[in-house]
N, C-alpha and C positions, 0 to 999 in steps of 0.2 A: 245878803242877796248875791244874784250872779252877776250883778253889774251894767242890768239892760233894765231899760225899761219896762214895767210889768204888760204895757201895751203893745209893745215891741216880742215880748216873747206868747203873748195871748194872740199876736196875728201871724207869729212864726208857726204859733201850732194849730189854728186855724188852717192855713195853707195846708200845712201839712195830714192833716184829715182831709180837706177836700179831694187834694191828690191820692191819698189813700182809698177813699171812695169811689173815684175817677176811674184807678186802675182795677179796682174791686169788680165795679160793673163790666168795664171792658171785660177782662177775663174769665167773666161769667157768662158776657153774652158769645164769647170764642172758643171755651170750651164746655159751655151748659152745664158748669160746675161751678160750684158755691167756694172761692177759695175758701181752704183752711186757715183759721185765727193761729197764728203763734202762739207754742205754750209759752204761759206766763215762767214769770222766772222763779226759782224754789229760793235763790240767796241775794246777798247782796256781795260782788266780790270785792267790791271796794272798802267796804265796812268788815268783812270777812265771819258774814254771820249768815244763816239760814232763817228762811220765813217759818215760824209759826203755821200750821195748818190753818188755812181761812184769816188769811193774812191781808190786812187790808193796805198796799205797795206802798199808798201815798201817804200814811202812818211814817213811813220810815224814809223815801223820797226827797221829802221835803224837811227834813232836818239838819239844822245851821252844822252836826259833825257829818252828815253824808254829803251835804254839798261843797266841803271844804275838800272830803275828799277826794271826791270828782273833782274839782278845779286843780288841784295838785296832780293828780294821774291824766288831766287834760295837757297843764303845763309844761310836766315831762314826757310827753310823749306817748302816755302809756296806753292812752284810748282817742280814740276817732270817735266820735258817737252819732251815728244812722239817725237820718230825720225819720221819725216814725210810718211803717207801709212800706219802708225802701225796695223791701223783697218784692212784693207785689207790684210796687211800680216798674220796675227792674226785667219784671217779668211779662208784665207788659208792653215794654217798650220793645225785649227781643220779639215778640209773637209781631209787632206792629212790623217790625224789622224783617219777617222772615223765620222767626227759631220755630220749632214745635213743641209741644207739651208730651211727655211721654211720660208716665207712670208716676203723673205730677210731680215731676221735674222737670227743668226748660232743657230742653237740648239745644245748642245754637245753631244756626245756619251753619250749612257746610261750606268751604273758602272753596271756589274758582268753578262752583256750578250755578249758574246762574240759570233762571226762569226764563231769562228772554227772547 
């Protein structure tokens, strides 16, 4: 295991869907656009393999040698890992902030012009 409660990581990822959905709606009802899903990933870098065509992730995810070696490249440093939605949260919070969306990318606020 990872070390955590299974209850404990089943309401870490709760949250984090909700807030995924959160910022999903917002950014749909501020730009009338459906954000785009993130492509799925082709490999796994940490296992240093490529998926299968119609690859099912959590096949391979959830295996006692893929999660060793995530916790090892956590250990050393080697990965930060995103609570899932981050982008879309992210992107939501600059629009709440002032950024705009141009060519679905965020562009930030610009410093020292202010609206008021």
């Amino acid at each position: 295991g990872i070390g955590l409660q299974k209850r404990v990581v089943q309401v870490w990822f709760q949250n984090a869907r909700a807030k995924e959905k959160k910022a999903r709606l917002y950014l749909q009802q501020v730009t009338g656009v459906e954000p785009d899903m993130p492509p799925a990933p082709h490999g796994c870098r940490w296992c240093n393999m490529q998926y299968p065509e119609n690859f099912a992730i959590q096949e391979h995810i959830f295996q006692a040698s893929h999660l060793e070696n995530v916790k090892t490249a956590i250990e050393q440093g080697l990965y930060d890992p995103e609570s899932p939605g981050v982008s879309l949260t992210q992107q939501a919070e600059a629009l709440q902030n002032g950024g705009m969306m141009q060519h679905g990318h965020l562009t930030p606020p610009r410093q020292g012009q202010d609206s008021a």
